[in-house]
OpenMM code with the backbone's topology and positions (N, CA, C; nanometers):
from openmm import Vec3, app, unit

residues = "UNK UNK UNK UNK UNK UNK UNK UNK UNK UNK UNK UNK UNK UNK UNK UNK UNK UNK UNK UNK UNK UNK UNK UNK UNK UNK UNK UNK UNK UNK UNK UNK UNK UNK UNK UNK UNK UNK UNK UNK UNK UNK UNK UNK UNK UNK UNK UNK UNK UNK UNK UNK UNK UNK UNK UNK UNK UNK UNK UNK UNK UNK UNK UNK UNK UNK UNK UNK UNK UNK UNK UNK UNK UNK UNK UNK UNK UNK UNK UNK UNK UNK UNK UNK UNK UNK UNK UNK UNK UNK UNK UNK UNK UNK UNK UNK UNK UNK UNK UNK UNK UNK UNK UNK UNK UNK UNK UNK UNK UNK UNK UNK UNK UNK UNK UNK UNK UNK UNK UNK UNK UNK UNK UNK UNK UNK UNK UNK UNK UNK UNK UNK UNK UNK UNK UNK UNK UNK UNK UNK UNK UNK UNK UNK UNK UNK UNK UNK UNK UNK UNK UNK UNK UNK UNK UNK UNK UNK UNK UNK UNK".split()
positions = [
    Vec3(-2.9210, 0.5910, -1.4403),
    Vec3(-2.7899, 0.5528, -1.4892),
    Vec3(-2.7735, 0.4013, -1.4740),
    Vec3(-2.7240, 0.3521, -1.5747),
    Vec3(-2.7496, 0.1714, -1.5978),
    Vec3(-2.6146, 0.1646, -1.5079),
    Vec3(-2.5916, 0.0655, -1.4290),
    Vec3(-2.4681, -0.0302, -1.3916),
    Vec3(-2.4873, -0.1348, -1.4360),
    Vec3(-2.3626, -0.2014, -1.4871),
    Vec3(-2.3584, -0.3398, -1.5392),
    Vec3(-2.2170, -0.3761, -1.4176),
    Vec3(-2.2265, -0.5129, -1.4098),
    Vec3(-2.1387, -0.5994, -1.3385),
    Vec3(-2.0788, -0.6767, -1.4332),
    Vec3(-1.9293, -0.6930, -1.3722),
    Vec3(-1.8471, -0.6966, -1.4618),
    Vec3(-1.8150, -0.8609, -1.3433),
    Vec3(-1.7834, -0.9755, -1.4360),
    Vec3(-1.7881, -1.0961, -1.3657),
    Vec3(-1.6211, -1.1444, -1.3756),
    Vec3(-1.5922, -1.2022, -1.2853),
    Vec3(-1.4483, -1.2774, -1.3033),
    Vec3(-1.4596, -1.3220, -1.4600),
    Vec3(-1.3420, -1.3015, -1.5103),
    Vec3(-1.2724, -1.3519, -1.6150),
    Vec3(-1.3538, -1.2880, -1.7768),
    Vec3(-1.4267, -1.1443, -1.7170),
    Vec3(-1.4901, -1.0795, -1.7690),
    Vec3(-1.4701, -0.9072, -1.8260),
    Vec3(-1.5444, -0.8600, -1.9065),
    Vec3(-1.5160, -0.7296, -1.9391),
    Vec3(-1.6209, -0.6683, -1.9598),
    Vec3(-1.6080, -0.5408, -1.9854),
    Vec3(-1.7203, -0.4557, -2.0614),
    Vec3(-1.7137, -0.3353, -2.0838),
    Vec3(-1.7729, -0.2494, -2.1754),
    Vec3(-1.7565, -0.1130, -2.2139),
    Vec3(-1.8648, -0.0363, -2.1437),
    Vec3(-1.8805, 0.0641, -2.1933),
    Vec3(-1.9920, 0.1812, -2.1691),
    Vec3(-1.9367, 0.3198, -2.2329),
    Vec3(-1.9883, 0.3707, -2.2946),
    Vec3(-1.9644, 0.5335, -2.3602),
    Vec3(-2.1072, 0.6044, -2.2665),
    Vec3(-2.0490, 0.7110, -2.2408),
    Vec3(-2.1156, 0.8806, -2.1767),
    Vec3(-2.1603, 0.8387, -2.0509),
    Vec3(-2.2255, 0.7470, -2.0260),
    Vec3(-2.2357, 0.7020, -1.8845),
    Vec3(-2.3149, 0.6166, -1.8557),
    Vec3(-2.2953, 0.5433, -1.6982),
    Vec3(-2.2928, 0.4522, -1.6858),
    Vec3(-2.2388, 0.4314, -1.5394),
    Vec3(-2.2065, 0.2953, -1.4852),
    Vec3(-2.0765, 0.2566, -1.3661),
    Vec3(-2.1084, 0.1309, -1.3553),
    Vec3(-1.9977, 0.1160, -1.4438),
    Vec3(-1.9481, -0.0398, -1.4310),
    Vec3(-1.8550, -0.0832, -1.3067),
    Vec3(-1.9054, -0.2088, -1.2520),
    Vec3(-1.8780, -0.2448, -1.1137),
    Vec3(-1.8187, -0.4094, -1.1148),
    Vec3(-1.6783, -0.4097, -1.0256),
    Vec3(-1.6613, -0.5837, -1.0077),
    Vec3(-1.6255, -0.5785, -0.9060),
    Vec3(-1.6884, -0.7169, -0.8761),
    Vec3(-1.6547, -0.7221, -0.6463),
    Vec3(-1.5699, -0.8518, -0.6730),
    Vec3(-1.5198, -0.8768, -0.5424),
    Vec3(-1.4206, -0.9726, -0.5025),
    Vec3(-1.2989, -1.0039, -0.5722),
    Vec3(-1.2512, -0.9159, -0.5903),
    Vec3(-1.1424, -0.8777, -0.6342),
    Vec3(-0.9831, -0.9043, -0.5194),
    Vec3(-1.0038, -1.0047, -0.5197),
    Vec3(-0.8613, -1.0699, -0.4200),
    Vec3(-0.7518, -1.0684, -0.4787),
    Vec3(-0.7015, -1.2151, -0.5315),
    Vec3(-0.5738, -1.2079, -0.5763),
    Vec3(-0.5866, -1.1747, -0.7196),
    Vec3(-0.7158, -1.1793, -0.7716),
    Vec3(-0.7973, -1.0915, -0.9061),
    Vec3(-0.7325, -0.9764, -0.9464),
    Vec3(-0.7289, -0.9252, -0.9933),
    Vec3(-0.7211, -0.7623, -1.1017),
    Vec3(-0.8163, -0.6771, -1.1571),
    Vec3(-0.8796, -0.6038, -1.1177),
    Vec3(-0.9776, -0.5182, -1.1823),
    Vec3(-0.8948, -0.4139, -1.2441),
    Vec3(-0.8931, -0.3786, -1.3542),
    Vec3(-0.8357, -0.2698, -1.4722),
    Vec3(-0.9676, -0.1896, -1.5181),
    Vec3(-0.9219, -0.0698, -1.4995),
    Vec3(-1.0698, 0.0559, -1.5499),
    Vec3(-0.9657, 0.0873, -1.6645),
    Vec3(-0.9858, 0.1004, -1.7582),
    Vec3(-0.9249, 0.2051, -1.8932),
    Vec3(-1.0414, 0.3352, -1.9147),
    Vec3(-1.0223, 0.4470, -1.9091),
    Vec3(-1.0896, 0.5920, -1.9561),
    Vec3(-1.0515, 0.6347, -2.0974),
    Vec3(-1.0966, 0.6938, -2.1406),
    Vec3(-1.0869, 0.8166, -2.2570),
    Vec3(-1.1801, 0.9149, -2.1972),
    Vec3(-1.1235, 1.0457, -2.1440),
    Vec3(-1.1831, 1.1642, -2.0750),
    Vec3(-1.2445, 1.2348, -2.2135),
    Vec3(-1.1621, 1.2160, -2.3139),
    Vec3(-1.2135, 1.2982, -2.4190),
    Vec3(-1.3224, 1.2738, -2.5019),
    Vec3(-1.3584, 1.1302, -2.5017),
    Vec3(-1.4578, 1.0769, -2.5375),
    Vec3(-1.5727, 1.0169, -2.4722),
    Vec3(-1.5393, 1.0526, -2.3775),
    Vec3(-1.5936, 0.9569, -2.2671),
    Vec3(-1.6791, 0.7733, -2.2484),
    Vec3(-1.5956, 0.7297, -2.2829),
    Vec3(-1.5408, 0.5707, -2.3131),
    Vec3(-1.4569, 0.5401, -2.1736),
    Vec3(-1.5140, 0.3995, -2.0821),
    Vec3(-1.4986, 0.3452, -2.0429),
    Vec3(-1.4807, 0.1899, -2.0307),
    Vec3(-1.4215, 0.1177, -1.9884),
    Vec3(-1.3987, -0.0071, -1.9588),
    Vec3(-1.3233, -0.0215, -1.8477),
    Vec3(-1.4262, -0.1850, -1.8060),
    Vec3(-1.3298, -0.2725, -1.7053),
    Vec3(-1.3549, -0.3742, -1.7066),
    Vec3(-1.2455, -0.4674, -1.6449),
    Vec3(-1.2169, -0.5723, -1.6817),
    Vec3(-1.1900, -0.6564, -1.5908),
    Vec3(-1.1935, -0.7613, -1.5275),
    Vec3(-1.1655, -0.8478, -1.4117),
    Vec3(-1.0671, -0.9777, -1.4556),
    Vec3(-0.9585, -0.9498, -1.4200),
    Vec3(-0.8416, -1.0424, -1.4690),
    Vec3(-0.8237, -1.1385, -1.3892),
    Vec3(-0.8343, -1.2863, -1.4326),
    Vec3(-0.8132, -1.4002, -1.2952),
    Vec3(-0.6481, -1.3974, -1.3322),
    Vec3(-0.6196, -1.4314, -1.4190),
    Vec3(-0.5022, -1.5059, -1.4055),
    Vec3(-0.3374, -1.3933, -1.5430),
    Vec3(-0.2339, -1.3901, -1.4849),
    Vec3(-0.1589, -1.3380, -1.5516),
    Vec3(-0.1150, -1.3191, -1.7095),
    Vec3(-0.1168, -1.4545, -1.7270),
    Vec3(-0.0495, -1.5288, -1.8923),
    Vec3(-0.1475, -1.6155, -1.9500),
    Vec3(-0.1835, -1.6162, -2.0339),
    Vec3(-0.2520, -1.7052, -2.1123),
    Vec3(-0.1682, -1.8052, -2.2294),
    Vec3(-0.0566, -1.7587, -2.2068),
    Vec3(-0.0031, -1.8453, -2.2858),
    Vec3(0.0241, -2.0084, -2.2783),
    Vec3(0.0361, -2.0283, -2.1375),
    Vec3(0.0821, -2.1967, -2.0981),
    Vec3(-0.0836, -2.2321, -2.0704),
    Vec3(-0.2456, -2.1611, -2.0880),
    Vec3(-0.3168, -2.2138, -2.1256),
    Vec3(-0.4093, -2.2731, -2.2443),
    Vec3(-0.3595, -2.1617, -2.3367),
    Vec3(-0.4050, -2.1880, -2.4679),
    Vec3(-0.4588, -2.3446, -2.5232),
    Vec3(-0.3270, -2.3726, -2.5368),
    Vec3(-0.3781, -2.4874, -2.5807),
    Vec3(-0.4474, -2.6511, -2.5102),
    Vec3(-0.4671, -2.5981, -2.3403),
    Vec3(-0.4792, -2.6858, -2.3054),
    Vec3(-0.6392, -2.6902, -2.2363),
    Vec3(-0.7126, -2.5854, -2.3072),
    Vec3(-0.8308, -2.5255, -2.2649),
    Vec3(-0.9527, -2.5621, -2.3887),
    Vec3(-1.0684, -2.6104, -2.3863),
    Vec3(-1.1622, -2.6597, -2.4373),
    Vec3(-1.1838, -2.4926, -2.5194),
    Vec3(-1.3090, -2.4048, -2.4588),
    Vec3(-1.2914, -2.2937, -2.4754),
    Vec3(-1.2383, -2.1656, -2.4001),
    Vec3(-1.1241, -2.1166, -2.4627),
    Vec3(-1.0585, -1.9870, -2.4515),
    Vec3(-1.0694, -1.9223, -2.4068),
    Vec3(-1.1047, -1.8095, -2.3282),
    Vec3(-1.1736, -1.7080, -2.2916),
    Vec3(-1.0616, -1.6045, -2.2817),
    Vec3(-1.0545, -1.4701, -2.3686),
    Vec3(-0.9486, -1.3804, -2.3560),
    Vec3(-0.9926, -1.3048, -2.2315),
    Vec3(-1.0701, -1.2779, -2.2178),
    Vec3(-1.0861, -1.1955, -2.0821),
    Vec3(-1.0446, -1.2341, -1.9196),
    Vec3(-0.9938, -1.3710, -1.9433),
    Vec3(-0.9450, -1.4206, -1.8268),
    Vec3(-0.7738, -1.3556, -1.7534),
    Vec3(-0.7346, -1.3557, -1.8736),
    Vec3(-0.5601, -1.2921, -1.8662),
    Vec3(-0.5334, -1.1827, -1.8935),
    Vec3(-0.4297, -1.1308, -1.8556),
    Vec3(-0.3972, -1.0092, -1.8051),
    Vec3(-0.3396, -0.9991, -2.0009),
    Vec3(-0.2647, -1.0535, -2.0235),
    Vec3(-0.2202, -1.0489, -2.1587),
    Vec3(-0.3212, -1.0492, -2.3237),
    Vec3(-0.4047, -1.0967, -2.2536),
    Vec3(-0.5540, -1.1125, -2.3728),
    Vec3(-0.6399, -0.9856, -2.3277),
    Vec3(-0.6684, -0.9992, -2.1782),
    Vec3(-0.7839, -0.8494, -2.1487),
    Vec3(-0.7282, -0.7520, -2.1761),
    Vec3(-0.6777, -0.6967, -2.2107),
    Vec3(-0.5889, -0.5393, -2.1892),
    Vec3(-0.6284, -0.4952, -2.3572),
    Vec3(-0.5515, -0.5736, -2.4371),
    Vec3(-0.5837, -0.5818, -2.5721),
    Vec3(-0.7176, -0.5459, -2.5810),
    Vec3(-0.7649, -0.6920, -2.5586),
    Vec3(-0.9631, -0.6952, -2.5702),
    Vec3(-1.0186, -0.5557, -2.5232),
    Vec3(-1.0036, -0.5427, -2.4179),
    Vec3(-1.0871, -0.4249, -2.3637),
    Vec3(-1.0315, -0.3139, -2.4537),
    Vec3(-0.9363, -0.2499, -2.4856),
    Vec3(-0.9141, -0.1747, -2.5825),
    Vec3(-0.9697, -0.1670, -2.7054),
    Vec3(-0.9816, -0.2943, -2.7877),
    Vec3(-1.0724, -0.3514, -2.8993),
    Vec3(-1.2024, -0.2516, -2.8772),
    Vec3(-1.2471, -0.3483, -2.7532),
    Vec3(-1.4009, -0.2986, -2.7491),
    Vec3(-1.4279, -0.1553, -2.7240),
    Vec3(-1.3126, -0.0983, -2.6243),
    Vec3(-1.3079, 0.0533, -2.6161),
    Vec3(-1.3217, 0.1094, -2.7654),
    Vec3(-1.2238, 0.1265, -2.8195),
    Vec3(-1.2435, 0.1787, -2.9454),
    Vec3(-1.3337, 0.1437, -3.0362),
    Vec3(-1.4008, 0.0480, -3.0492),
    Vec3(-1.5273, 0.0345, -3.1293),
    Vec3(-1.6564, 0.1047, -3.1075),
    Vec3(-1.6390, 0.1249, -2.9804),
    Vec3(-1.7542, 0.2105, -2.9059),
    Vec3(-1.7797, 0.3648, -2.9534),
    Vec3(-1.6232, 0.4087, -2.9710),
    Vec3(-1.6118, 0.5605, -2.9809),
    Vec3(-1.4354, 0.6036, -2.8840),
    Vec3(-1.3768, 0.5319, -2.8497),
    Vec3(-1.2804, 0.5233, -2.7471),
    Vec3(-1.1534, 0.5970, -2.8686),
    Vec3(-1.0686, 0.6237, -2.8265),
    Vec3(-0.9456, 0.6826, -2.9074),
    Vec3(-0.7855, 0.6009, -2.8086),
    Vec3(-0.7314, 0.5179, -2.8630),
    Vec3(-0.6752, 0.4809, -2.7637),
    Vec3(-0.5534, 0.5497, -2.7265),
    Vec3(-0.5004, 0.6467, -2.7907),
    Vec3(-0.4054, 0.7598, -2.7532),
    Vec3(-0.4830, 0.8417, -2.6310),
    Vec3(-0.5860, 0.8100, -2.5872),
    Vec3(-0.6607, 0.8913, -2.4590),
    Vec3(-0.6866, 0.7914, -2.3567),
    Vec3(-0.6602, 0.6864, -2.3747),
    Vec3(-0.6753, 0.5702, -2.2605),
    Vec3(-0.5658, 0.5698, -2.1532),
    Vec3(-0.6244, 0.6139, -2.0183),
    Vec3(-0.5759, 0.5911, -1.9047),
    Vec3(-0.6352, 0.4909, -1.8229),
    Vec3(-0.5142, 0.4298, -1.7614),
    Vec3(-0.5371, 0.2780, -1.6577),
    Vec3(-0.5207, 0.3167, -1.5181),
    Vec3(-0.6565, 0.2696, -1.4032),
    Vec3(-0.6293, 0.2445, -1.2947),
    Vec3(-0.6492, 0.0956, -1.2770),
    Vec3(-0.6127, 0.0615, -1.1483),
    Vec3(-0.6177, -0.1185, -1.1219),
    Vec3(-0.6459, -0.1307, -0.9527),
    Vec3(-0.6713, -0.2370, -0.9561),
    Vec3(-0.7274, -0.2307, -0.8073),
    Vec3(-0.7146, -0.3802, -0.8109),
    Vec3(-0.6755, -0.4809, -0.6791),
    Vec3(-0.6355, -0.6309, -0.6161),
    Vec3(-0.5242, -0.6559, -0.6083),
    Vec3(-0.5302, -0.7966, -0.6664),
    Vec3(-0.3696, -0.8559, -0.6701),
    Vec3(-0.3096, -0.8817, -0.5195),
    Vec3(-0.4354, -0.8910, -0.4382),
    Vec3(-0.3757, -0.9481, -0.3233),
    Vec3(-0.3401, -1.0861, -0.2804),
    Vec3(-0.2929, -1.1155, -0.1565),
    Vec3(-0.2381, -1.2373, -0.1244),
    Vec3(-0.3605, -1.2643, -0.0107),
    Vec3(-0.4970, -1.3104, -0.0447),
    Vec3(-0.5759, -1.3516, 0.0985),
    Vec3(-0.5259, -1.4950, 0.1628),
    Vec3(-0.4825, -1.5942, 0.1418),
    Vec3(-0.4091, -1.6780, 0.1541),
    Vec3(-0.2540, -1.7358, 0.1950),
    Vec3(-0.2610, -1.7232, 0.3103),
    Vec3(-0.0975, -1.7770, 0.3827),
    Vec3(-0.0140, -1.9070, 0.3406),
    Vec3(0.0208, -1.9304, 0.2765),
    Vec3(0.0849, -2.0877, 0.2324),
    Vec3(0.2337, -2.1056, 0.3290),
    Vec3(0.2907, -2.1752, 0.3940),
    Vec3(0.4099, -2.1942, 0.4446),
    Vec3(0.5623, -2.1742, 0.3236),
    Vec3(0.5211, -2.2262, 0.2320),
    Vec3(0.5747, -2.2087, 0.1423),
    Vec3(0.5715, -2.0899, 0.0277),
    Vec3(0.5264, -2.0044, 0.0641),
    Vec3(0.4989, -1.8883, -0.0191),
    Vec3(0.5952, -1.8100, -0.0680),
    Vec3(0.6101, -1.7566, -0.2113),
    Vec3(0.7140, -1.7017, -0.2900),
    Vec3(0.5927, -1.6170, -0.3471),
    Vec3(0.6431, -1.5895, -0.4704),
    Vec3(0.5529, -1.4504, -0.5167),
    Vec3(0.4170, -1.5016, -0.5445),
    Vec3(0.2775, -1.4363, -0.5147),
    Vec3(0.1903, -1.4871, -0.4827),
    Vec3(0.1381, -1.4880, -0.6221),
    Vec3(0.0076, -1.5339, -0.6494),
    Vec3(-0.0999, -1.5072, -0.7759),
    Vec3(-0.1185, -1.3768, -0.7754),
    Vec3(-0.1689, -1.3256, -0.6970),
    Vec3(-0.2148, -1.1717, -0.7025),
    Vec3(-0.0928, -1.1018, -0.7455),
    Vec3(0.0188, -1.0866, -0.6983),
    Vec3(0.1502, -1.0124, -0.6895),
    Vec3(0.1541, -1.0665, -0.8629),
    Vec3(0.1760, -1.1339, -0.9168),
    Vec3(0.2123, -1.2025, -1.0525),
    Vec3(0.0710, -1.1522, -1.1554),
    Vec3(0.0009, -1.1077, -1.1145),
    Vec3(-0.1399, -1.0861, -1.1555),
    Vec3(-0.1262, -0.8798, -1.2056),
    Vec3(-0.0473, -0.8426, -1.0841),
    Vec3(-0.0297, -0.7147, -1.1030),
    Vec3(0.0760, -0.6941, -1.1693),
    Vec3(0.1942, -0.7496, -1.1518),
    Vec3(0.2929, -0.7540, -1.2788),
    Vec3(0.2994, -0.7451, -1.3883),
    Vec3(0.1589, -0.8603, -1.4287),
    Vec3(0.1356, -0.8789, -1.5991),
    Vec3(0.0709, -0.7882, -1.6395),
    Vec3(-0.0334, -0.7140, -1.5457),
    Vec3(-0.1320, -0.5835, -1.5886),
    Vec3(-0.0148, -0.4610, -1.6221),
    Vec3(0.0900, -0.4473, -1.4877),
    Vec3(0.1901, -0.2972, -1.5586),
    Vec3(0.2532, -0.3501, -1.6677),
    Vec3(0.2877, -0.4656, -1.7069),
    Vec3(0.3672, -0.5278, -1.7873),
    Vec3(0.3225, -0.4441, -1.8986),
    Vec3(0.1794, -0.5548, -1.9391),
    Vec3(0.1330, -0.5026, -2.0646),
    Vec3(0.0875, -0.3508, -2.0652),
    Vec3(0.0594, -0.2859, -1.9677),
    Vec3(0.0041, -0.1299, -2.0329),
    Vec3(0.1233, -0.0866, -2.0700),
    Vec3(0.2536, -0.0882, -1.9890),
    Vec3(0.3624, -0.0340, -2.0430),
    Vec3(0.3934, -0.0875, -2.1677),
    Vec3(0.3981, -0.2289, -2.2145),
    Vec3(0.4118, -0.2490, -2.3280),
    Vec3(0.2930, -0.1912, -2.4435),
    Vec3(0.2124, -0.1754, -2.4097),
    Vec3(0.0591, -0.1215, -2.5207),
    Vec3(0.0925, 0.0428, -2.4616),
    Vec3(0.1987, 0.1223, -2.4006),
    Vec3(0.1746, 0.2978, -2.3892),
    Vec3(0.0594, 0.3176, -2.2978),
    Vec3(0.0050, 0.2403, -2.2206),
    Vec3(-0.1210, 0.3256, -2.1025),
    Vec3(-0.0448, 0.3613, -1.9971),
    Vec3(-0.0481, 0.4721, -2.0077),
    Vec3(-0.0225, 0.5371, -1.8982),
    Vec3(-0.1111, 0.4546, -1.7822),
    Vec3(-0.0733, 0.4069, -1.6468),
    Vec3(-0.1467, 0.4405, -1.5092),
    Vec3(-0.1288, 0.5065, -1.3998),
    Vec3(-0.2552, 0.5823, -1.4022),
    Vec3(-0.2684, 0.6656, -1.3144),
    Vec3(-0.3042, 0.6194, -1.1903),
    Vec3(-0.3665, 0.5483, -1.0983),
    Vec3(-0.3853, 0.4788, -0.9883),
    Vec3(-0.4019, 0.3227, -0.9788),
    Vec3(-0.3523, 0.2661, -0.8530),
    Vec3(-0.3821, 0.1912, -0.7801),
    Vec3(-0.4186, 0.1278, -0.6650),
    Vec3(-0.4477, 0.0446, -0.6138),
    Vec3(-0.4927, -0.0139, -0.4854),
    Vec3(-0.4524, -0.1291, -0.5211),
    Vec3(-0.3432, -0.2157, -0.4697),
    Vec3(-0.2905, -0.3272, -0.4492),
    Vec3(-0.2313, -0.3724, -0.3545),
    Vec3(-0.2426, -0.4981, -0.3763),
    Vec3(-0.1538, -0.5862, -0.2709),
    Vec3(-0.2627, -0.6071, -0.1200),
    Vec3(-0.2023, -0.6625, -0.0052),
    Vec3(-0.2677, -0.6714, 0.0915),
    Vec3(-0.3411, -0.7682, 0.0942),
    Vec3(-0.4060, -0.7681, 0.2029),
    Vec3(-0.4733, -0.9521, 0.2295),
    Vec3(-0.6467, -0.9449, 0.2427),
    Vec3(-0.7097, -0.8225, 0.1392),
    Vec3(-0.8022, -0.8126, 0.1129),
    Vec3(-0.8931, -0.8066, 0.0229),
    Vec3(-1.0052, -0.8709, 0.0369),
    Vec3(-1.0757, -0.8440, -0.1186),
    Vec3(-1.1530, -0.6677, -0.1186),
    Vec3(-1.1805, -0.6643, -0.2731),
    Vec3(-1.1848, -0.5444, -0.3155),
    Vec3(-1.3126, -0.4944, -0.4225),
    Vec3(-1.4296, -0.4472, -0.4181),
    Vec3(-1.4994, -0.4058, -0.5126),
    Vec3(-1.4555, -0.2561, -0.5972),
    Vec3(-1.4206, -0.2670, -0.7158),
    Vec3(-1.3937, -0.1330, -0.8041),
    Vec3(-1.5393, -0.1138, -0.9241),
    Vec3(-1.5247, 0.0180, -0.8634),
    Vec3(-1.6464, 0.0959, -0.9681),
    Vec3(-1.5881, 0.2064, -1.0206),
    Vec3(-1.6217, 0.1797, -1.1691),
    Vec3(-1.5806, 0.3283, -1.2852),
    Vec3(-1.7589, 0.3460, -1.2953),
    Vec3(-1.6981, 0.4991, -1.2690),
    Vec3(-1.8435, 0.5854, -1.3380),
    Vec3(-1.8001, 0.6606, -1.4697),
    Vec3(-1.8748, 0.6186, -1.5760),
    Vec3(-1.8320, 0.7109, -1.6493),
    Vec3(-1.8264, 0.8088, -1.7007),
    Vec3(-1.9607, 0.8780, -1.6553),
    Vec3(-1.9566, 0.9786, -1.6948),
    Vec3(-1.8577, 1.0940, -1.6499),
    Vec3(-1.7811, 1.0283, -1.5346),
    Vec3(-1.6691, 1.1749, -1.5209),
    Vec3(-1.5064, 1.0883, -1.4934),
    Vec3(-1.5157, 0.9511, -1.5195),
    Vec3(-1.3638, 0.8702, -1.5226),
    Vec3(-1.3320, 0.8752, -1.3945),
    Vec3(-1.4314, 0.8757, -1.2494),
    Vec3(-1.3923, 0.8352, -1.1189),
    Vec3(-1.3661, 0.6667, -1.1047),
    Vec3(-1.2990, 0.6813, -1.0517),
    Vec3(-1.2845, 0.4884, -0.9882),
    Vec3(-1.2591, 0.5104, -0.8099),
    Vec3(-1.3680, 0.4422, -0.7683),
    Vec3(-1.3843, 0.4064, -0.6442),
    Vec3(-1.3638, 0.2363, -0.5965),
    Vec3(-1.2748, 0.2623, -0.4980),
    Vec3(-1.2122, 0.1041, -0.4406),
    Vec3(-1.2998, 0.1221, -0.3222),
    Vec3(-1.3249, -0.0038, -0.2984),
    Vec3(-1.4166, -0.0146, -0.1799),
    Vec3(-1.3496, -0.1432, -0.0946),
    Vec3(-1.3008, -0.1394, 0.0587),
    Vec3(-1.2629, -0.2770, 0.1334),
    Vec3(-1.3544, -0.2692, 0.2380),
    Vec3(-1.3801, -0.4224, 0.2283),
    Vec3(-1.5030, -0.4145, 0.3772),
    Vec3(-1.3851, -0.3479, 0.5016),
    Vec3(-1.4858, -0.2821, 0.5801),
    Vec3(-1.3767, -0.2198, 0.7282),
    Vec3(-1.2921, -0.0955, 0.6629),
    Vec3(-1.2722, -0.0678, 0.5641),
    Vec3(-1.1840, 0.0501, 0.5635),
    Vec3(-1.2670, 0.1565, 0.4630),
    Vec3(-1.2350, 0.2928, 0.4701),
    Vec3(-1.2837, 0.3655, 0.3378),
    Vec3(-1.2556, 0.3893, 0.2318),
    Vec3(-1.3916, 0.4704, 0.1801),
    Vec3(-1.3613, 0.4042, 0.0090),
    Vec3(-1.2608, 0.4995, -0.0149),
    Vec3(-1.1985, 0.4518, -0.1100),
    Vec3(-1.0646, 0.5052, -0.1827),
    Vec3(-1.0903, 0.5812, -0.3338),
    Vec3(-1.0590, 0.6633, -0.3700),
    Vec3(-1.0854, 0.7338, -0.5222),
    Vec3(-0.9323, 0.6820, -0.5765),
    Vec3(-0.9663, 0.6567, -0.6612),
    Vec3(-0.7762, 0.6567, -0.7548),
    Vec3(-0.7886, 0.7094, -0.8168),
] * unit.nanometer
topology = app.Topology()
chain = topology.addChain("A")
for resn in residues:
    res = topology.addResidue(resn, chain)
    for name in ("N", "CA", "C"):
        topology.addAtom(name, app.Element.getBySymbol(name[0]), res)
């Protein structure tokens, strides 16, 4: 069974199986999207919330960086694969705060997980699990052949969502 690694500010598919994997997942976002019925997977590693106040101030673009461009994208690519997106369910995993600032208000991570429920609720994905928040980093693996997602924190056990 192939694993591919899924890199900050990155994505990727897989149909029937597979387990796609992204580590260090801090104030990051990892998003798994499923189709059980087709068995179509994706995930996605979100650095940053909005892409909008970067657009234009960026050499090259990269949609997979934002929570507002990946969600879309990975759907794209889901469904080209074989994906149905009336069958796409979302888990997510990060969005933590590893970083203490004296001055701290709502963190990157916290603003990171916002924009991810934002948009599935705005695009209809249902989500079904998470692992957020907290002052830890995080590796998430979708297998696909049966739509498990396993959270992994150094020191604690692994988590199924």
């Amino acid at each position: 069974m192939e694993t591919l690694k899924v890199r900050i500010s990155d994505l990727a598919v897989v149909r029937n199986e597979g387990i796609l994997i992204t580590v260090g997942l801090g104030s990051c976002v990892g998003i798994a999207l499923y189709d059980s019925d087709n068995k179509v997977g994706g995930l996605a590693h979100i650095l940053l919330p909005d892409s909008n106040q970067f657009q234009n101030k960026l050499n090259s673009f990269n949609p997979a960086k934002f929570a507002n461009t990946a969600v879309p994208l990975l759907m794209k690519e889901m469904s080209r694969i074989g994906g149905a997106r009336s069958c796409f369910k979302a888990k997510i995993a990060g969005g933590g705060r590893l970083f203490a600032f004296k001055k701290a208000g709502i963190s990157v991570g916290e603003k990171n997980v916002e924009a991810v429920r934002k948009v599935l609720t705005q695009l209809g994905i249902p989500l079904r699990g998470e692992d957020v928040g907290g002052s830890h980093g995080r590796t998430m693996r979708l297998f696909v052949d049966s739509g498990k997602v396993i959270v992994s924190t150094v020191g604690k056990i692994e988590k199924e969502l």
